[in-house]
N, CA, C and O atoms as a GROMACS GRO file, in nm:
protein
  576
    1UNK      N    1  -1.218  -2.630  -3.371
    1UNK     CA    2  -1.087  -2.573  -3.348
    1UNK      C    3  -1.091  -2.420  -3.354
    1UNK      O    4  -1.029  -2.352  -3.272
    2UNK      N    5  -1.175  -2.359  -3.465
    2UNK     CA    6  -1.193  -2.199  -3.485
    2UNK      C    7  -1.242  -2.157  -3.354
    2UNK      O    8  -1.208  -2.048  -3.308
    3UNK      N    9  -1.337  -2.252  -3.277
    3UNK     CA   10  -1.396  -2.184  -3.153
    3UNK      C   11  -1.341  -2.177  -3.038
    3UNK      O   12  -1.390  -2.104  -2.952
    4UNK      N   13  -1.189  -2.278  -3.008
    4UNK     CA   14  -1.098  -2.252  -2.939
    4UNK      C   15  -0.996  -2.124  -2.934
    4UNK      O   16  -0.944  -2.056  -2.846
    5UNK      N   17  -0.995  -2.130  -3.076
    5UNK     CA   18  -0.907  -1.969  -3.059
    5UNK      C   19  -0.951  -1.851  -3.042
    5UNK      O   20  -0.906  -1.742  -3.004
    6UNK      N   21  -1.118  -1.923  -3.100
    6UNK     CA   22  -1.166  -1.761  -3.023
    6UNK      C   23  -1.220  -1.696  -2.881
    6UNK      O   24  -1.244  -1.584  -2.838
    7UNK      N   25  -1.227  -1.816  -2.840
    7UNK     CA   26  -1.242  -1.800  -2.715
    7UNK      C   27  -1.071  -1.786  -2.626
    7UNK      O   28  -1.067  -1.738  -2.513
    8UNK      N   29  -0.988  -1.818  -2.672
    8UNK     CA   30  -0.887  -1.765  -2.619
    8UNK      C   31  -0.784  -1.639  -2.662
    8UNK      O   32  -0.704  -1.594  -2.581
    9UNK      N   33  -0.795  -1.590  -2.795
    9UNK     CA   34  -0.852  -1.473  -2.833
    9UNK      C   35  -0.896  -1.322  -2.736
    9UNK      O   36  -0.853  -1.210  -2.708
   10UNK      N   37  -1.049  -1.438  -2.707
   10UNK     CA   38  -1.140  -1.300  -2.598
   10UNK      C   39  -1.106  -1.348  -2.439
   10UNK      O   40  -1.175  -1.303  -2.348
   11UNK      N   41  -1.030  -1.413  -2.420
   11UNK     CA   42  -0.974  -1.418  -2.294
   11UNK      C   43  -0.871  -1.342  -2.262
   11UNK      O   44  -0.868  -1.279  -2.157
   12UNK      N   45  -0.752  -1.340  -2.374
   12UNK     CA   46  -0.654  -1.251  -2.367
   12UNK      C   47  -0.710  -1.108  -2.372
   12UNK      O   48  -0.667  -1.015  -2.304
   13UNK      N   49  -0.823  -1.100  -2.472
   13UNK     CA   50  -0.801  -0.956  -2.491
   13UNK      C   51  -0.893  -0.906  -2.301
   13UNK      O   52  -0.893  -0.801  -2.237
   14UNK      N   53  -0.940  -1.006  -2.281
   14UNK     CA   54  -1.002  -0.959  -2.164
   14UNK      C   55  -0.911  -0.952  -2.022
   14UNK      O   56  -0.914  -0.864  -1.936
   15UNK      N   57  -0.848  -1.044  -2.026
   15UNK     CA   58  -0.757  -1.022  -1.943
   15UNK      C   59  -0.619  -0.863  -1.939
   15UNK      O   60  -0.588  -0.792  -1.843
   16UNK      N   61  -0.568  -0.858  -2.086
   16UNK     CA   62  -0.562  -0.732  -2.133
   16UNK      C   63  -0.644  -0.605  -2.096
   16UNK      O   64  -0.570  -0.522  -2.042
   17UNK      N   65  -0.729  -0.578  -2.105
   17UNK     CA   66  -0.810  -0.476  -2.083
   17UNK      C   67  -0.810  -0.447  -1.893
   17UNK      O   68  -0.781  -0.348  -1.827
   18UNK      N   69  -0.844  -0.549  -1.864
   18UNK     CA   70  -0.830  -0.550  -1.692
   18UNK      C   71  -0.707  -0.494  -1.620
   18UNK      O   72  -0.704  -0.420  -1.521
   19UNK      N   73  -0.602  -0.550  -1.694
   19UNK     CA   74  -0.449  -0.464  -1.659
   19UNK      C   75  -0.475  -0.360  -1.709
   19UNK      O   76  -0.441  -0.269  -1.632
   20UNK      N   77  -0.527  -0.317  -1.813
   20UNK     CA   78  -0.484  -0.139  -1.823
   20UNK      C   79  -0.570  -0.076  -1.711
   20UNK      O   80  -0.537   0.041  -1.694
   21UNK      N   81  -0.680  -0.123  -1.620
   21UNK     CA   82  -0.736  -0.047  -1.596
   21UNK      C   83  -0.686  -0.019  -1.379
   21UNK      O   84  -0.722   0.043  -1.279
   22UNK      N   85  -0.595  -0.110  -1.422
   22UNK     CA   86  -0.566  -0.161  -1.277
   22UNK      C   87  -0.420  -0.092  -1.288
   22UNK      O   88  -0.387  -0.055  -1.176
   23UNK      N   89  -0.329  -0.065  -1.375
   23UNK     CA   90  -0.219  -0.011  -1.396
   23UNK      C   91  -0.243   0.149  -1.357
   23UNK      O   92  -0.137   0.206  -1.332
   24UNK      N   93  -0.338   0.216  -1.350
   24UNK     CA   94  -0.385   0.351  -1.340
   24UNK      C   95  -0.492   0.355  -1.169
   24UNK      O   96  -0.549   0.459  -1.138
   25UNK      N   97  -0.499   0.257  -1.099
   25UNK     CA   98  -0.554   0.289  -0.941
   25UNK      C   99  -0.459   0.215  -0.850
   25UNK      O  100  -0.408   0.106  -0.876
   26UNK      N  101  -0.442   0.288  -0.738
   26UNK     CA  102  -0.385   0.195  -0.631
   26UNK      C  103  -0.441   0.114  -0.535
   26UNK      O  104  -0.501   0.183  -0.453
   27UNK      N  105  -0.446   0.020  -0.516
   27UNK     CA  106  -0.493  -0.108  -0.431
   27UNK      C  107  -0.419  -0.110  -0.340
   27UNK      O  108  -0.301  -0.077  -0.332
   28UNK      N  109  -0.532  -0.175  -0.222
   28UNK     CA  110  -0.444  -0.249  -0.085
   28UNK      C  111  -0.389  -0.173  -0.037
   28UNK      O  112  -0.285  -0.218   0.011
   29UNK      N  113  -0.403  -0.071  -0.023
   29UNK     CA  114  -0.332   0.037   0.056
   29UNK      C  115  -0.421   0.054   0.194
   29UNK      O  116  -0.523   0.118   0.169
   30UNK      N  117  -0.413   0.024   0.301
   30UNK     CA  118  -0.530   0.040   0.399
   30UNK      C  119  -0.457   0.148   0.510
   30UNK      O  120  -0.523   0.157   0.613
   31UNK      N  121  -0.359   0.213   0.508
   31UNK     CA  122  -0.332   0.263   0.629
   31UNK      C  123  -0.277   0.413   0.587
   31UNK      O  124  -0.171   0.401   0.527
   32UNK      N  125  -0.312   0.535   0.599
   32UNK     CA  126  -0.306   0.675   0.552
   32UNK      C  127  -0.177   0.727   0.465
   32UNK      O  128  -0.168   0.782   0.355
   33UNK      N  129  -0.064   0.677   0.582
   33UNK     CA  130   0.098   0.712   0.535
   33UNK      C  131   0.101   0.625   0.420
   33UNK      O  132   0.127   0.675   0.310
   34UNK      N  133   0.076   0.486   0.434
   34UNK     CA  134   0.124   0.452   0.274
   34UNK      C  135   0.020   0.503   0.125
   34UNK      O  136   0.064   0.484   0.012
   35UNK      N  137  -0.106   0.562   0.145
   35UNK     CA  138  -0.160   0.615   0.072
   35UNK      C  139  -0.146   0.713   0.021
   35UNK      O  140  -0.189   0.746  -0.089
   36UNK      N  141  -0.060   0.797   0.120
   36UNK     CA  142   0.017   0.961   0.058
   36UNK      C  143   0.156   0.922  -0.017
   36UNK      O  144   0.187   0.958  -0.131
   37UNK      N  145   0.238   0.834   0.076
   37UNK     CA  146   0.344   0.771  -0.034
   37UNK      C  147   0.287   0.712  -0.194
   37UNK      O  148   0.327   0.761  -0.300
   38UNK      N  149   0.196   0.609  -0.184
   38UNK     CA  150   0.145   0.586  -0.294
   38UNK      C  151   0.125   0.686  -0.419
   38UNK      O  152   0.160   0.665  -0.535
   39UNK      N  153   0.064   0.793  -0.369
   39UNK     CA  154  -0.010   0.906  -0.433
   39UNK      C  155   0.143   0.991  -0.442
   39UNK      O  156   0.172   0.986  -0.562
   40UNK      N  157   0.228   1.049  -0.384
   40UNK     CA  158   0.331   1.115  -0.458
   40UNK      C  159   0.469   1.030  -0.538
   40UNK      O  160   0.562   1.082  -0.599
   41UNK      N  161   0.443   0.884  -0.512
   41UNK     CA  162   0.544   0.772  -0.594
   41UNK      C  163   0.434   0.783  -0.764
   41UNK      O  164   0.488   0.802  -0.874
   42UNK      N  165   0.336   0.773  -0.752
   42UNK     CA  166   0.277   0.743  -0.910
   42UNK      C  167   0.296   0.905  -0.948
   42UNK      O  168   0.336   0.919  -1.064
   43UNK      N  169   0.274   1.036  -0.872
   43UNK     CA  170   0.317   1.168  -0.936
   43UNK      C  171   0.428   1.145  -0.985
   43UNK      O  172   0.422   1.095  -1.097
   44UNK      N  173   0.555   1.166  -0.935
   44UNK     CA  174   0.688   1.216  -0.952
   44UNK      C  175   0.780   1.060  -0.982
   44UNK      O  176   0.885   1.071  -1.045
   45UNK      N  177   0.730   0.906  -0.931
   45UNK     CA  178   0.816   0.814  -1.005
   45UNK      C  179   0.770   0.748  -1.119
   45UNK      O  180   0.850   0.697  -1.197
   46UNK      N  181   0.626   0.742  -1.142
   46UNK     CA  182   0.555   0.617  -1.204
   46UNK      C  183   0.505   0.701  -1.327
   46UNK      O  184   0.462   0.655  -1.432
   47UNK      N  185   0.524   0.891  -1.280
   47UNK     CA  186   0.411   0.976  -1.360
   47UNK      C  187   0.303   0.917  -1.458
   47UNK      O  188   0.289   0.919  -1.580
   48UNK      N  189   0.220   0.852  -1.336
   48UNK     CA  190   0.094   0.852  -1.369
   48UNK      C  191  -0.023   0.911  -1.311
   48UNK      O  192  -0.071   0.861  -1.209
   49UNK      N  193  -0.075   1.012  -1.363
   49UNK     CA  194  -0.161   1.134  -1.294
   49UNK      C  195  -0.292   1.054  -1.277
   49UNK      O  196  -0.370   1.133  -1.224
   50UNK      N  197  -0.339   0.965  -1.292
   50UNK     CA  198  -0.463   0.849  -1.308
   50UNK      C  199  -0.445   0.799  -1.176
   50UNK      O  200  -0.516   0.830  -1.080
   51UNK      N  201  -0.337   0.713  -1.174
   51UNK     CA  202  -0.274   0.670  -1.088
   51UNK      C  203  -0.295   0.751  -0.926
   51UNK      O  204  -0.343   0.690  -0.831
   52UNK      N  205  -0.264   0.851  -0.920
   52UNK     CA  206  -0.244   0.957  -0.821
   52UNK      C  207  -0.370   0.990  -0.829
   52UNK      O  208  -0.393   0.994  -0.708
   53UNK      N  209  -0.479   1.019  -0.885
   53UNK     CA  210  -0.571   1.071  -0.862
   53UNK      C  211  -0.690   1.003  -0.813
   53UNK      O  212  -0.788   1.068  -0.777
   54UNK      N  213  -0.687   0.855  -0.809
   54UNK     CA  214  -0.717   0.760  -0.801
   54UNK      C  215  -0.731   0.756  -0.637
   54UNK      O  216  -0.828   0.688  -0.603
   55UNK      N  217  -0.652   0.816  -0.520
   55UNK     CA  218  -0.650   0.785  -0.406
   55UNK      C  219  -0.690   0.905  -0.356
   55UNK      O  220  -0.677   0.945  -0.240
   56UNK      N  221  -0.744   0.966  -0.457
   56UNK     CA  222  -0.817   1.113  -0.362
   56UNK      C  223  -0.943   1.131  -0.368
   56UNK      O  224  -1.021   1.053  -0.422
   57UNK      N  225  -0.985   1.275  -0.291
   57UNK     CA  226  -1.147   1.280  -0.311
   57UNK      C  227  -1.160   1.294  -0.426
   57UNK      O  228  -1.069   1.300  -0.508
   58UNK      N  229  -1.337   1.304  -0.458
   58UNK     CA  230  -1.379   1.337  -0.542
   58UNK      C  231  -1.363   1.472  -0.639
   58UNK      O  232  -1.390   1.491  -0.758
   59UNK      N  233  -1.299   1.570  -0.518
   59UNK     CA  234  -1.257   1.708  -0.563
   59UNK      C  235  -1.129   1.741  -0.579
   59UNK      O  236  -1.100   1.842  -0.644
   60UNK      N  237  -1.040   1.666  -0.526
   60UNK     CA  238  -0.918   1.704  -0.541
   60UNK      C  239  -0.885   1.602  -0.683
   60UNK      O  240  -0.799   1.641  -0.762
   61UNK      N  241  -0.923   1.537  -0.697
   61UNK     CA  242  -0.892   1.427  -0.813
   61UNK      C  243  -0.946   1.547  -0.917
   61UNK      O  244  -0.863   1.611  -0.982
   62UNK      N  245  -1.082   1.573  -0.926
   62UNK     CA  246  -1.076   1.638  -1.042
   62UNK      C  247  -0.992   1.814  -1.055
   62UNK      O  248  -1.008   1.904  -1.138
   63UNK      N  249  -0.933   1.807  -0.972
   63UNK     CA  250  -0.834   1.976  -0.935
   63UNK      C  251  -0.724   1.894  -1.006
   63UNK      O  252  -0.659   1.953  -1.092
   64UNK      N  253  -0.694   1.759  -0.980
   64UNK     CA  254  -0.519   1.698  -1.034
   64UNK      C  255  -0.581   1.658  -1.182
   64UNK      O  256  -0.502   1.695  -1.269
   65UNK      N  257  -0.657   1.617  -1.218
   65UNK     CA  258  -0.657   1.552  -1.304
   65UNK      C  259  -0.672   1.650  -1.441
   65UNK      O  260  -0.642   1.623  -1.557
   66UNK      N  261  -0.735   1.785  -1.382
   66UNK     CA  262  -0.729   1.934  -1.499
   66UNK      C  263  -0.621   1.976  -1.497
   66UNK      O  264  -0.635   2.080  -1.560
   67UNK      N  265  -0.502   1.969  -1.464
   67UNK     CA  266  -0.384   2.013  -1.536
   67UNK      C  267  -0.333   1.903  -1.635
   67UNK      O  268  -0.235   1.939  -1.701
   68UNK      N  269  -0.372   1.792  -1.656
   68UNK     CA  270  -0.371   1.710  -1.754
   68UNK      C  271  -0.204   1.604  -1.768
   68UNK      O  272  -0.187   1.497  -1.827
   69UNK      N  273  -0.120   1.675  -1.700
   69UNK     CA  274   0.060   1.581  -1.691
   69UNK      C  275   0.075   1.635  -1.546
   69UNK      O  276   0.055   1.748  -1.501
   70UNK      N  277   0.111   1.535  -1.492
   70UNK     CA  278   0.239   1.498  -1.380
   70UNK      C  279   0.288   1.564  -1.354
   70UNK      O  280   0.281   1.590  -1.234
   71UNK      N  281   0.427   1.687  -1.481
   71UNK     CA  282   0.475   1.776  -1.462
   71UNK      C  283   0.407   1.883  -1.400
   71UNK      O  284   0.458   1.951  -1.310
   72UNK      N  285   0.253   1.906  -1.461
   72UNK     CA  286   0.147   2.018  -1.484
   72UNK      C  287   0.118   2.007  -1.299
   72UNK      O  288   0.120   2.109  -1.232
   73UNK      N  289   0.102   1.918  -1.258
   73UNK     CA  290   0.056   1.913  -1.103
   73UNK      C  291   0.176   1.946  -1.020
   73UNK      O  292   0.185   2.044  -0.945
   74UNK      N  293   0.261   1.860  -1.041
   74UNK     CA  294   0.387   1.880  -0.948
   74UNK      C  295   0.442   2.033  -0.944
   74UNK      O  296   0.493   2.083  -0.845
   75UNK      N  297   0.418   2.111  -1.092
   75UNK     CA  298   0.484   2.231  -1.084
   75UNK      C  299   0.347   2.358  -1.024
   75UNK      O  300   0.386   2.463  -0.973
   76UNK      N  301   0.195   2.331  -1.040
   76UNK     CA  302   0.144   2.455  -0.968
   76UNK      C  303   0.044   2.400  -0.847
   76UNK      O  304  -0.049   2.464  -0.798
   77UNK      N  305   0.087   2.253  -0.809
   77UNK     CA  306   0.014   2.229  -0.654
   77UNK      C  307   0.107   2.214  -0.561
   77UNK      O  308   0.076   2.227  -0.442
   78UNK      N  309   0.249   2.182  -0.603
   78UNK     CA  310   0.305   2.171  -0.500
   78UNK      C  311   0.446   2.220  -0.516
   78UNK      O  312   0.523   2.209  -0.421
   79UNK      N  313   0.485   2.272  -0.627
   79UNK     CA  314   0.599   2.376  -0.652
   79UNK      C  315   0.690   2.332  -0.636
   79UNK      O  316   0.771   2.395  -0.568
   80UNK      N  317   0.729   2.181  -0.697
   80UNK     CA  318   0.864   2.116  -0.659
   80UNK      C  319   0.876   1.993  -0.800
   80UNK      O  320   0.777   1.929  -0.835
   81UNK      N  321   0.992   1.981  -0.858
   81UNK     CA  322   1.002   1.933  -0.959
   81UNK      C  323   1.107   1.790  -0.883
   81UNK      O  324   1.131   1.765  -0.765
   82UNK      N  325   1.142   1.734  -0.987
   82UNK     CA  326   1.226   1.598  -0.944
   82UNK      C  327   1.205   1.506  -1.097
   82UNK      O  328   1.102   1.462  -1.148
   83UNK      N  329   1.311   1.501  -1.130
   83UNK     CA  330   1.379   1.359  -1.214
   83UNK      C  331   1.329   1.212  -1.159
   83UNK      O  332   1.288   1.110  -1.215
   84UNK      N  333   1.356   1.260  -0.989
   84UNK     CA  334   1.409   1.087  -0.932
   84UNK      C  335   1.382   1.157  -0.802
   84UNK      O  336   1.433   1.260  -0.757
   85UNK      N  337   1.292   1.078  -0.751
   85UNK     CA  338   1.270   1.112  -0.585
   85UNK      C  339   1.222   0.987  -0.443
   85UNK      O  340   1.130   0.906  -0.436
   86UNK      N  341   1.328   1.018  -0.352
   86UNK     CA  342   1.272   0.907  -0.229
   86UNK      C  343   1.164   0.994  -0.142
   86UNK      O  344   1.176   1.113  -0.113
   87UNK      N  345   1.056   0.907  -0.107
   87UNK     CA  346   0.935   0.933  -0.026
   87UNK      C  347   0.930   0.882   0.070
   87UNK      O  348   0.921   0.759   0.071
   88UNK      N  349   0.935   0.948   0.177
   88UNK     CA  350   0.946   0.887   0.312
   88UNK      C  351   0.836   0.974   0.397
   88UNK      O  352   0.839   1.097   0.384
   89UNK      N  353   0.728   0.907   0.493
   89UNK     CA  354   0.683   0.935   0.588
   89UNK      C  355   0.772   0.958   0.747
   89UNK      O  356   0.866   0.900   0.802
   90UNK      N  357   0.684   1.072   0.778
   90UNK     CA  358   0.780   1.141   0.935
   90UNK      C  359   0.712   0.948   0.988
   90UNK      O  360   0.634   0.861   0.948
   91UNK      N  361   0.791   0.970   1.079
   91UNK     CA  362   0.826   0.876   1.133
   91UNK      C  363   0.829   0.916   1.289
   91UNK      O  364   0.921   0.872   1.358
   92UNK      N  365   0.776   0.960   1.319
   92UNK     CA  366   0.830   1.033   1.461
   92UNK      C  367   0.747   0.918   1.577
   92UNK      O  368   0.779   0.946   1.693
   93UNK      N  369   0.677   0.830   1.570
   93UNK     CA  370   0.617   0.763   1.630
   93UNK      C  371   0.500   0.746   1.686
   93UNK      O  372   0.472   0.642   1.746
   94UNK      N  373   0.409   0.855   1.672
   94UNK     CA  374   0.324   0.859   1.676
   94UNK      C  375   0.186   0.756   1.616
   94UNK      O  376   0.225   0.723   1.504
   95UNK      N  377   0.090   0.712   1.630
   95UNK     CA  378   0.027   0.615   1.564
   95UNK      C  379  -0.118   0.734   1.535
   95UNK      O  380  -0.200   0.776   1.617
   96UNK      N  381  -0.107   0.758   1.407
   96UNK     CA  382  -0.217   0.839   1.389
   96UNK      C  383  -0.379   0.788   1.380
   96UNK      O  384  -0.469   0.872   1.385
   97UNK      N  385  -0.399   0.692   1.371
   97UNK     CA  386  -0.478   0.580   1.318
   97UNK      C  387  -0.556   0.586   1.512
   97UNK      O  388  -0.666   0.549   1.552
   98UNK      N  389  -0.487   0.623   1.555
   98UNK     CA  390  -0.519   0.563   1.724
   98UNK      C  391  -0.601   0.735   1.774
   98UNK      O  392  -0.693   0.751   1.853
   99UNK      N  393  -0.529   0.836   1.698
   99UNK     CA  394  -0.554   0.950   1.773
   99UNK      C  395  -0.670   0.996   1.686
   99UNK      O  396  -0.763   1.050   1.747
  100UNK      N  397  -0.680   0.982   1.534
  100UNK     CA  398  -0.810   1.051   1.459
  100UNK      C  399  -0.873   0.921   1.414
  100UNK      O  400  -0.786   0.851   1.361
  101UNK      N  401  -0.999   0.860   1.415
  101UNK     CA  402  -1.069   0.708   1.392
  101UNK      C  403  -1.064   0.711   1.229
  101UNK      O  404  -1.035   0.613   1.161
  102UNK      N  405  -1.100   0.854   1.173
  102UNK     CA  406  -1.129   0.848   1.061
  102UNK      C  407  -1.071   0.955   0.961
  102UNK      O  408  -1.118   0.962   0.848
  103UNK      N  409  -0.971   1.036   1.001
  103UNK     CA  410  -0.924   1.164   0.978
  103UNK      C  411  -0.778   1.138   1.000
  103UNK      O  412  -0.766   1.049   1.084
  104UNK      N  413  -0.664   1.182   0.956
  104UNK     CA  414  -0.522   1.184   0.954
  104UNK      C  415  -0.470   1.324   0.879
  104UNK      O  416  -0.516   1.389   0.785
  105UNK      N  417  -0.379   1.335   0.946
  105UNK     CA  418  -0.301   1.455   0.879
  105UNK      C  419  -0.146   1.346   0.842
  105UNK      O  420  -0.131   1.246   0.912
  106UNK      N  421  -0.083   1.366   0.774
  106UNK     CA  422   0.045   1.305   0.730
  106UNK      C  423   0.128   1.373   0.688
  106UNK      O  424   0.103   1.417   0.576
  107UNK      N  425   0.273   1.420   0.754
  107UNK     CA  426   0.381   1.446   0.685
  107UNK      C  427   0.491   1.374   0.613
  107UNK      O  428   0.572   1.297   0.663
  108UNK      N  429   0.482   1.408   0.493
  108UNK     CA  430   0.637   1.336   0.379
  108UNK      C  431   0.718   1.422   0.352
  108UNK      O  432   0.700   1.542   0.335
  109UNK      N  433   0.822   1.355   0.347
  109UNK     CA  434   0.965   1.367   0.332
  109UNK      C  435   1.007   1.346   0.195
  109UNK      O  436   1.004   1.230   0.154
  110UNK      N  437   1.061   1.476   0.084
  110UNK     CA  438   1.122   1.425  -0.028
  110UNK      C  439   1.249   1.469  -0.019
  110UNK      O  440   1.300   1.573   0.021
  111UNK      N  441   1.302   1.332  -0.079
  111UNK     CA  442   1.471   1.381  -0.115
  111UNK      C  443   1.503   1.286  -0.257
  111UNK      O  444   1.499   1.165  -0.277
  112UNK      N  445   1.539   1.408  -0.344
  112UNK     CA  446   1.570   1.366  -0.467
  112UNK      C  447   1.624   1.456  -0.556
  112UNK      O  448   1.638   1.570  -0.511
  113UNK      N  449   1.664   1.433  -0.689
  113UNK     CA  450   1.702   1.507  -0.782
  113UNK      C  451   1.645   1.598  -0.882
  113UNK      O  452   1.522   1.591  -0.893
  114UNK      N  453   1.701   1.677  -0.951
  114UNK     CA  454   1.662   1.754  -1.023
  114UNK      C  455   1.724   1.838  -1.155
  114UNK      O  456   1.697   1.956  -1.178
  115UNK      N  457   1.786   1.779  -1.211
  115UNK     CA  458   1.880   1.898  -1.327
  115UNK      C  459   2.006   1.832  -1.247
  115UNK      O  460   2.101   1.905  -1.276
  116UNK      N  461   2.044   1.745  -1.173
  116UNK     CA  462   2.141   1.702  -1.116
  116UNK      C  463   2.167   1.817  -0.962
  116UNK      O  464   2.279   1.859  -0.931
  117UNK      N  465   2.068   1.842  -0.902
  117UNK     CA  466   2.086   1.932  -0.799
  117UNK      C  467   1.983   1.847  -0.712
  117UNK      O  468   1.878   1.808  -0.763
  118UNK      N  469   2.013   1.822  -0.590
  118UNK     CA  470   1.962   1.738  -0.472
  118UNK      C  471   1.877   1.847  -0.380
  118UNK      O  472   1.901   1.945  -0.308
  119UNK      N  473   1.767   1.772  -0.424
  119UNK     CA  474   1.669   1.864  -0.319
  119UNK      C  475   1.564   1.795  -0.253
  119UNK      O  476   1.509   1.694  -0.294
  120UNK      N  477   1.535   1.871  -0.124
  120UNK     CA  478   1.481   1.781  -0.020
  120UNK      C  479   1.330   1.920   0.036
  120UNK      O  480   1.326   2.042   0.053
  121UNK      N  481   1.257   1.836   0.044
  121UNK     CA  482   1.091   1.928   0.069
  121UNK      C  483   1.066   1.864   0.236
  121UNK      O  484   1.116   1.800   0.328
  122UNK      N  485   0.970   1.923   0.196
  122UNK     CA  486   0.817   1.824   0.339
  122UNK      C  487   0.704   1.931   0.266
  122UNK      O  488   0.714   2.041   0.210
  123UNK      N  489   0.581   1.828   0.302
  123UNK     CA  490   0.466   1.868   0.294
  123UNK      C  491   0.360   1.713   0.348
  123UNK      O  492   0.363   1.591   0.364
  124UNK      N  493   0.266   1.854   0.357
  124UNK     CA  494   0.178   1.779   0.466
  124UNK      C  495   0.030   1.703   0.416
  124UNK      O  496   0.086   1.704   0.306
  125UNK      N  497  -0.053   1.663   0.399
  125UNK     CA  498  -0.193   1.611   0.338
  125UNK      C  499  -0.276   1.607   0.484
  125UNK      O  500  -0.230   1.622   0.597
  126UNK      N  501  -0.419   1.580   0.442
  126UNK     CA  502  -0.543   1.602   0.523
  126UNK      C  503  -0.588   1.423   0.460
  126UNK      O  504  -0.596   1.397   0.340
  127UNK      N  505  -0.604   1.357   0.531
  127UNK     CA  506  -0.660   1.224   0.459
  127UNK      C  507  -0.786   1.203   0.542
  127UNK      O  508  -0.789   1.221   0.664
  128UNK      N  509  -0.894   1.164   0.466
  128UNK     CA  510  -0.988   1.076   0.556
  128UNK      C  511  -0.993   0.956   0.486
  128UNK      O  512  -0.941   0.914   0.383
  129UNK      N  513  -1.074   0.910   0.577
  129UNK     CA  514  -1.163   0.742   0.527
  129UNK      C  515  -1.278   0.743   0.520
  129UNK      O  516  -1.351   0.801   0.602
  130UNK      N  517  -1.330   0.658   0.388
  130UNK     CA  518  -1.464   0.706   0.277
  130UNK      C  519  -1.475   0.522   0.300
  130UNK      O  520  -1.362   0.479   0.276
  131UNK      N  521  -1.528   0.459   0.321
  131UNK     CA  522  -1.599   0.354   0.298
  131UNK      C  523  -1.490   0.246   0.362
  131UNK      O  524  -1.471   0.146   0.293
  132UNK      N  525  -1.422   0.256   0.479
  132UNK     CA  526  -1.310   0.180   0.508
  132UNK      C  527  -1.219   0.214   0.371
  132UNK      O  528  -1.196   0.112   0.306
  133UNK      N  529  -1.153   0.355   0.306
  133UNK     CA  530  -1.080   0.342   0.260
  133UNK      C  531  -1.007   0.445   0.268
  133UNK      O  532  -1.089   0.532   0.296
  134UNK      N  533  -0.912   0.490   0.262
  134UNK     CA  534  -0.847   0.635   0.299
  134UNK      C  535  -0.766   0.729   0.166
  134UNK      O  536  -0.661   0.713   0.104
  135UNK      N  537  -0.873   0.828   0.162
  135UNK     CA  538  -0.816   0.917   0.066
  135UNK      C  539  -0.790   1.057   0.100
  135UNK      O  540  -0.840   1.119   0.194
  136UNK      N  541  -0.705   1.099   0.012
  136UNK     CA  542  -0.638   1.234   0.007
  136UNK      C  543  -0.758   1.344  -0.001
  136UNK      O  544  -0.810   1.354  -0.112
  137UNK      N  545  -0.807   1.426   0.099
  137UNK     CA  546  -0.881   1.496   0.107
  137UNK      C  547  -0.875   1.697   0.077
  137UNK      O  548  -0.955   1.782   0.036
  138UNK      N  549  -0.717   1.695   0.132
  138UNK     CA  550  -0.675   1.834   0.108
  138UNK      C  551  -0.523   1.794   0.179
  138UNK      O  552  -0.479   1.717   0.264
  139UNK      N  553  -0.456   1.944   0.043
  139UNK     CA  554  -0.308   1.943   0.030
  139UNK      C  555  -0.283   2.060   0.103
  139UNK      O  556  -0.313   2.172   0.062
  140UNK      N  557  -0.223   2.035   0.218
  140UNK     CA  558  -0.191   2.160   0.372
  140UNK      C  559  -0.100   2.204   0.379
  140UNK      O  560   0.003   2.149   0.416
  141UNK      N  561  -0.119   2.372   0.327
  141UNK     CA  562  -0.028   2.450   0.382
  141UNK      C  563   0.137   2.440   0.402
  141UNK      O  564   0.184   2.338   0.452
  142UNK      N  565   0.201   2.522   0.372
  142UNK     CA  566   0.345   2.428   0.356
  142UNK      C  567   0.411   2.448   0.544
  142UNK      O  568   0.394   2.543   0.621
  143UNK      N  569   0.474   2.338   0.561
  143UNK     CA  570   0.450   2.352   0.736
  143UNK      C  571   0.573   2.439   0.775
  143UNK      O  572   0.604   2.450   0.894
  144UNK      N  573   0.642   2.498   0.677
  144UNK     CA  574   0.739   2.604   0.758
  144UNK      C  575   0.754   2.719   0.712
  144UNK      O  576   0.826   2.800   0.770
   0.00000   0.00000   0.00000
């Protein structure tokens, strides 16, 4: 009987351990636009900087991941704060996937709050694809 509980015991705790580590990367994301949504929903809704850093290169992950909070990134990479924010990809129709095989540029759309003041951005990302997978490569220039 002692060896039943311990084996279910080290099942929980193993199963446990697997969620924390899966709570901090994003999965299943295969197509560029939802990978930049992904990556500014875990910044500014989920603030998890793990999370977000998780879908970039090797260099930009460790550029996000040295300011150490969510706040710390949002306020000197991309100069825009938010409480509560909607993420939306341009939409303009284009199929980017068709025009670069392995390379994307992506524009998002924020509109959200702040101190109770409604504010709305754009900014742009550089994405490629690393092993059939698409990560955030460089944060472009603000487009206006």
């Amino acid at each position: 009987m002692n060896n039943i509980k311990f084996i279910t015991f080290g099942l929980i705790l193993l199963l446990l351990g697997c969620g924390e580590s899966n709570k901090d990367t994003i999965k299943n994301v295969d197509n560029p636009e939802m990978v930049a949504i992904a990556f500014f929903d875990a910044l500014y809704n989920e603030k998890n900087i793990k999370k977000a850093a998780s879908v970039c290169s090797p260099k930009l992950a460790r550029i996000i991941l040295h300011y150490k909070s969510t706040k710390a990134v949002a306020r000197h990479m991309f100069n825009m704060s938010y409480d509560k924010v909607e993420i939306t990809p341009d939409d303009s129709g284009i199929k980017v996937r068709e025009q670069f095989k392995d390379s994307a540029v992506i524009t998002i759309y924020f509109n959200g709050y702040y101190q109770d003041n409604n504010l709305k951005d754009v900014k742009r990302l550089s994405l490629i694809q690393v092993e059939d997978k698409w990560v955030i490569d460089k944060i472009l220039k603000d487009p206006f």
